[in-house]
C-alpha positions as CSV (number, residue, x, y, z in Angstrom):
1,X,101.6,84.3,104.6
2,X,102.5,87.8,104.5
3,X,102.0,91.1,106.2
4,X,101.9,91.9,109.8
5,X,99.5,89.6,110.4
6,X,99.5,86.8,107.4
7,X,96.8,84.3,108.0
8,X,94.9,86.0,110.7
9,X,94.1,89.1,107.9
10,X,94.3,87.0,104.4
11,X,92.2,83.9,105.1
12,X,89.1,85.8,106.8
13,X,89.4,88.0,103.9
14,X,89.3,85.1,101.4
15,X,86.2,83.4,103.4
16,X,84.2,86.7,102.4
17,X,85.4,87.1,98.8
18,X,84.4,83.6,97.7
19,X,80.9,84.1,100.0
20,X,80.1,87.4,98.3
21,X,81.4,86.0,94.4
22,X,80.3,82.3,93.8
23,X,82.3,82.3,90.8
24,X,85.5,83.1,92.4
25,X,88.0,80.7,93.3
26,X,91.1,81.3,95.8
27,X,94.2,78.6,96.1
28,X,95.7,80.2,99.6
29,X,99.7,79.3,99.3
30,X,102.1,78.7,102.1
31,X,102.0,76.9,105.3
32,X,99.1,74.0,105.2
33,X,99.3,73.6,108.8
34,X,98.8,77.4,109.7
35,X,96.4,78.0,106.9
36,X,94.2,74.6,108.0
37,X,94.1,75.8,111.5
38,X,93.1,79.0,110.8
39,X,90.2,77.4,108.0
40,X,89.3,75.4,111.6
41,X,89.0,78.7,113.4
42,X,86.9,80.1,110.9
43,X,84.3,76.6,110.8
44,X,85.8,75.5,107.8
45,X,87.1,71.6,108.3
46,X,89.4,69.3,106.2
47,X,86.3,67.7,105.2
48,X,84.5,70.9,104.2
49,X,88.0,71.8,102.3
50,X,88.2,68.6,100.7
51,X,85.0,69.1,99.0
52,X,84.9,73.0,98.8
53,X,84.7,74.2,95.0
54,X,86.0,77.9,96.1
55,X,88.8,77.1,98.1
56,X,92.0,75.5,97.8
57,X,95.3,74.8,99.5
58,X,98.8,74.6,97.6
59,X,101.3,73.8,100.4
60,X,104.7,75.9,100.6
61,X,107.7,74.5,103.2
62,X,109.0,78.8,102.8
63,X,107.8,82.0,103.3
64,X,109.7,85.3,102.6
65,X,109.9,87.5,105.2
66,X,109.6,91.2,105.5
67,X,113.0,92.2,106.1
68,X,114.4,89.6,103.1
69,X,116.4,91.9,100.9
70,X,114.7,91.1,97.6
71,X,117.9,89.6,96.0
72,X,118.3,86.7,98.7
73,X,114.1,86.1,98.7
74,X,114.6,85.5,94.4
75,X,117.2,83.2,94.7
76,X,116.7,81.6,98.1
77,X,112.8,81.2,98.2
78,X,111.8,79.4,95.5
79,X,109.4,77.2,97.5
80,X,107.7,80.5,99.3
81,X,103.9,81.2,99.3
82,X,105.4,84.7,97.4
83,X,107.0,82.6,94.8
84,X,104.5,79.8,94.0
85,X,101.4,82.1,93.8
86,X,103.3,83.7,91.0
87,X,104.2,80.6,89.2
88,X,100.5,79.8,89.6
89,X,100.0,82.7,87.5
90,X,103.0,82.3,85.1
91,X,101.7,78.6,84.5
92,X,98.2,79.8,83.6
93,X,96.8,77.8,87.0
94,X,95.5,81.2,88.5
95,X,94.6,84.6,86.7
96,X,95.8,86.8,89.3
97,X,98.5,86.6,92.6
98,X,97.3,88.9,95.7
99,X,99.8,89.6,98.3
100,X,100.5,91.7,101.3
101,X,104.4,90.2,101.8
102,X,107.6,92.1,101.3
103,X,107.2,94.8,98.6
104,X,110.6,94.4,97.1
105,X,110.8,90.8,97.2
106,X,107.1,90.4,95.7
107,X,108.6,93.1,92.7
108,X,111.5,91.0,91.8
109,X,109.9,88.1,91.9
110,X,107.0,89.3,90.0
111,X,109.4,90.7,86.8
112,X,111.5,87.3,87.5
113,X,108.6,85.2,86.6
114,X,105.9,86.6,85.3
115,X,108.3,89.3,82.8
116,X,107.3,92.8,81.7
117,X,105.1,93.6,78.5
118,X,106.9,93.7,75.4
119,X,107.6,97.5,75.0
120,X,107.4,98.2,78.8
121,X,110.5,98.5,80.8
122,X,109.6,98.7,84.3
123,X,106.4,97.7,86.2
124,X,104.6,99.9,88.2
125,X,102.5,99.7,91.2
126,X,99.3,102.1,91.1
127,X,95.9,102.3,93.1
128,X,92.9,104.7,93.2
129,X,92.7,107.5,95.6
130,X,89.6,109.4,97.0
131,X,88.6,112.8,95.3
132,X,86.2,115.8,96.1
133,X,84.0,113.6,94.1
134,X,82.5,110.9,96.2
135,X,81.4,109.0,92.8
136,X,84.9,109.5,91.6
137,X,88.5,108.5,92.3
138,X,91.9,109.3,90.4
139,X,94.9,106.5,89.7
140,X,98.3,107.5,91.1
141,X,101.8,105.5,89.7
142,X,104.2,104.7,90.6
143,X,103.5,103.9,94.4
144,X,107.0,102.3,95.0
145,X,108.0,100.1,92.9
146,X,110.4,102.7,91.1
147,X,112.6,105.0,93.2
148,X,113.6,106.8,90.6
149,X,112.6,107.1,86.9
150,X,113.6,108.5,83.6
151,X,111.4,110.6,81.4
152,X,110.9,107.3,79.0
153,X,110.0,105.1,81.7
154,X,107.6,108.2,83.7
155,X,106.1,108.5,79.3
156,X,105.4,104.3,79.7
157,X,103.7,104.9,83.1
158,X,101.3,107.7,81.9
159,X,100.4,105.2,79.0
160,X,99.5,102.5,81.4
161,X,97.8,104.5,83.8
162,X,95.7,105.8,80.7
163,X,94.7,102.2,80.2
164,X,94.1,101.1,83.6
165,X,91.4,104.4,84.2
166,X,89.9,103.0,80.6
167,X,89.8,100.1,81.4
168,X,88.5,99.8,85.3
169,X,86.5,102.8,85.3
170,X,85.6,103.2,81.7
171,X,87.0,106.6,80.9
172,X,86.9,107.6,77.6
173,X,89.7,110.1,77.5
174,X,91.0,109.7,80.4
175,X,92.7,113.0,81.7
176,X,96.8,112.3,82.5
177,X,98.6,114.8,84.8
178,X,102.7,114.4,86.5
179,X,102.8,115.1,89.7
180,X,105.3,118.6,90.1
181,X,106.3,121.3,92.2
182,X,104.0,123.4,90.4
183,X,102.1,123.7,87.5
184,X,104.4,126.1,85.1
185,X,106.1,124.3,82.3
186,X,109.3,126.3,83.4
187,X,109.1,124.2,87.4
188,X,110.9,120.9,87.9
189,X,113.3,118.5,87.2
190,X,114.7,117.5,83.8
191,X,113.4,114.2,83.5
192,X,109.8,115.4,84.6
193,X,110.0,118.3,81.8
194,X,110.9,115.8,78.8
195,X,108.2,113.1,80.3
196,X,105.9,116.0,80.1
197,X,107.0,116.6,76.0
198,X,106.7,112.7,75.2
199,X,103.1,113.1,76.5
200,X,102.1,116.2,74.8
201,X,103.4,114.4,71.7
202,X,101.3,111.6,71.7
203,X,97.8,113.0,70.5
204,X,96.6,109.2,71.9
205,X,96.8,110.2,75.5
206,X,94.8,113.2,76.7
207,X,97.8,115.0,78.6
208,X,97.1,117.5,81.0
209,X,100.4,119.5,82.3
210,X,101.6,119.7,85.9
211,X,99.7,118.7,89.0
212,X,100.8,120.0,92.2
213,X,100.2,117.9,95.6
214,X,97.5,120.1,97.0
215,X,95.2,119.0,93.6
216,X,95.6,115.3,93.9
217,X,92.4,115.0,95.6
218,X,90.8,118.1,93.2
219,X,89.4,115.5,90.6
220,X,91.6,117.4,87.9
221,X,93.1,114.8,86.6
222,X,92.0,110.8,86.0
223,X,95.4,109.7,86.3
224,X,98.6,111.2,88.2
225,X,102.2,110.4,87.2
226,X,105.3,110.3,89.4
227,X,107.9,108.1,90.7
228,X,107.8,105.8,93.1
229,X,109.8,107.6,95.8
230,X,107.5,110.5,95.4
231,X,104.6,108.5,95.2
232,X,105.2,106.2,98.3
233,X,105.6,109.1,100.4
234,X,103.1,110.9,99.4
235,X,100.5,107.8,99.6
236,X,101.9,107.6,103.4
237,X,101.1,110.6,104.1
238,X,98.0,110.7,102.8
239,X,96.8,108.0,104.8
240,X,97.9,109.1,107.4
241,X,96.4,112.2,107.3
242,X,93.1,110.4,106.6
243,X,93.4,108.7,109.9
244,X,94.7,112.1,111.9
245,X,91.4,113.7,110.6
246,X,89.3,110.7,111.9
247,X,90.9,110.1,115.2
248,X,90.9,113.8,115.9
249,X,87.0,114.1,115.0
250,X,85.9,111.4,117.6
251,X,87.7,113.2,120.2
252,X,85.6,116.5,118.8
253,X,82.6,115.1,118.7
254,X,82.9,113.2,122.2
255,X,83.3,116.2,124.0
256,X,80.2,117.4,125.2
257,X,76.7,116.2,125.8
258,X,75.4,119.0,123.4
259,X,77.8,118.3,120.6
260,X,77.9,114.3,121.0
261,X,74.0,115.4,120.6
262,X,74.3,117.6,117.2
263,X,76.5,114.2,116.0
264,X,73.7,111.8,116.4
265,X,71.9,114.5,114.2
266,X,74.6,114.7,111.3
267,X,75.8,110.9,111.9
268,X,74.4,109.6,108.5
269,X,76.7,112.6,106.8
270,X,79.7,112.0,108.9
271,X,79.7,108.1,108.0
272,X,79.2,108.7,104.6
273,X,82.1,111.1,104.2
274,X,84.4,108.8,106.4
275,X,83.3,106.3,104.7
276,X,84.6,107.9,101.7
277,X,88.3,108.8,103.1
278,X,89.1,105.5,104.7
279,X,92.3,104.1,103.0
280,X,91.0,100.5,103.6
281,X,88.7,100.5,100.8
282,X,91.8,101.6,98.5
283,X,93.9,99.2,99.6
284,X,95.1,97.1,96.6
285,X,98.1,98.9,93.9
286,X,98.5,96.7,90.9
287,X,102.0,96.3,89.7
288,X,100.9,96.8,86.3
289,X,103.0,96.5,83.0
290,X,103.8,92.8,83.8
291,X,102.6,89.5,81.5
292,X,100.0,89.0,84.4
293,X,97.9,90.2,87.3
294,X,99.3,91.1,90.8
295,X,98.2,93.0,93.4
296,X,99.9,94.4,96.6
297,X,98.5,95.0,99.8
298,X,99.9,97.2,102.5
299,X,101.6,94.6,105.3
300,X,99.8,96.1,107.9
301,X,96.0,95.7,105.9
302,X,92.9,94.8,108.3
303,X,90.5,92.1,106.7
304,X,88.5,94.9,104.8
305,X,91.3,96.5,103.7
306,X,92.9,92.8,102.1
307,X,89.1,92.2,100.9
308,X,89.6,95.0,98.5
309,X,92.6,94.0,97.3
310,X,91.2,90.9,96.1
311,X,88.1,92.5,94.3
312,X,90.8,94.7,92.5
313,X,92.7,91.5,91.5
314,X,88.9,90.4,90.5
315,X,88.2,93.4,88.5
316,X,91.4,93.4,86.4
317,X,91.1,90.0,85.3
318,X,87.4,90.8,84.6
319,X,88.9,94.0,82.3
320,X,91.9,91.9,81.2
321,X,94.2,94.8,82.1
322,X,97.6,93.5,81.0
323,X,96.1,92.2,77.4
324,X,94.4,96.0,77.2
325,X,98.3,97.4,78.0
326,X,99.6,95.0,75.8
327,X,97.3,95.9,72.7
328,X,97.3,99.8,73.2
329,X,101.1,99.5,73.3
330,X,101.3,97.6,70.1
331,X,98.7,100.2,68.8
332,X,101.6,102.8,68.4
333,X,100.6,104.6,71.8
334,X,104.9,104.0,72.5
335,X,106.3,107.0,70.8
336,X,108.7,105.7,67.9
């Protein structure tokens, strides 16, 4: 029921994940009447629900709303779509909870219900972002879940992260970077110098140094570390730079008839590198570090962009990413 859109975006998006996976199957949560009318829209009837092996409805009389502060949405929405898709998890009923509602609310809830690893102290969300690399991408944490960390918690996030790039894109040794205002040891904050020691400590992780912004997208690193102030803004901005870039080319190439003709020459390149750089098909941070899978979509996601969240929510229950956590934690990767 949530983002800008809610059913319009998540249940079109759910119609193409369970007709590209046979094996997948979605329970959409909240309000039966909205979501049945919108199955109609789509061609899918009550009758065609009833016997649909994919597709199922667990009805909600709530929903929490974007502007809930996240206190009043844990204690006063216990019968929300938000809610009871998590319990579906906590319960073992689903493997994973997708959602593209209120980002605080669906935090609180989350470490209400579904509690953090044993070892971790604060959940984190990360995604993958684009790199010079068109076969590769690099994992940035926190995204937002965290305004502001301390050097323990930023050490817990780089082991995670480590994980998450060994586990979902099978990266041996995978290279582990915080995100600074330069790249001397001698730069930054406190808590961002004494992350950086904990890291060069542990021989387990491959630690890097420093990143700076302008590298994120330089394929230097596998895995950038920051907090989640720092890393929602600079997520933001990134995508909307990606979009600035692709709005102003259009109007570039739509010019003239001589360079709207040199386009149709270079099209195949031009969609291939958009292609590339469009946020949509990074939609989808996992707030990872929690006893169970769940993945946030931005509230204002299209239907491609919610369709990759739930392939990501697919993928990580595929790579069983919080066991993975779990056992490389317990494996002494926690400094003592």
């Amino acid at each position: 029921m949530g983002g800008d859109q809610g059913p319009l975006i998540t249940i079109p998006s759910a119609i193409k994940a369970i007709n590209q996976l046979p094996h997948l199957h979605l329970i959409l949560c909240g309000d039966e009447n909205i979501i049945t009318t919108e199955l109609a829209r789509l061609k899918i009837s009550q009758d065609v629900l009833s016997q649909h092996k994919q597709l199922s409805i667990v009805a909600t009389s709530q929903t929490v709303e974007m502007d809930d502060k996240p206190a009043f949405a844990l204690r006063s929405k216990k019968d929300s779509s938000m809610r009871k898709a998590l319990d579906l998890v906590s319960e073992g009923k689903a493997q994973a909870c997708v959602s593209a509602g209120n980002t605080g609310a669906l935090f609180s809830m989350a470490h209400f219900v579904l509690k953090t690893l044993p070892g971790v102290e604060r959940p984190a969300l990360i995604s993958s972002l684009p790199t010079h690399d068109d076969e590769k991408h690099v994992f940035m944490l926190d995204l937002g879940a965290n305004v502001f960390c301390d050097s323990h918690v930023l050490y817990q996030f780089g082991v995670m992260g480590s994980v998450m790039a060994q586990q979902v894109d099978g990266i041996d040794k995978p290279r582990i970077a915080l995100l600074n205002m330069g790249e001397e040891a001698i730069k930054g904050s406190d808590h961002i110098k004494q992350a950086a020691l904990e890291l060069a400590d542990n021989k387990a992780i491959n630690y890097i140094g420093f990143i700076e912004g302008s590298d994120i997208f330089s394929n230097k690193a596998d895995v950038i570390v920051c907090d989640g102030f720092v890393g929602n803004v600079t997520l933001k901005t990134c995508e909307g730079v990606a979009r600035l870039v692709y709005k102003k080319s259009k109007g570039v190439f739509s010019q003239s008839f001589l360079i709207k003709l040199l386009t149709a020459i270079v099209k195949p390149s031009l969609k291939k590198m958009f292609k590339s750089m469009n946020p949509d098909q990074y939609n989808g941070a996992s707030l990872i570090g929690l006893r169970g899978i769940v993945v946030k979509s931005h509230g204002n996601a299209n239907a491609n962009a919610f369709f990759s969240a739930i392939m990501e929510a697919v993928k990580e229950v595929e790579r069983q990413v919080p066991e993975k956590i779990k056992n490389s934690l317990e494996q002494g990767l926690s400094p003592e």
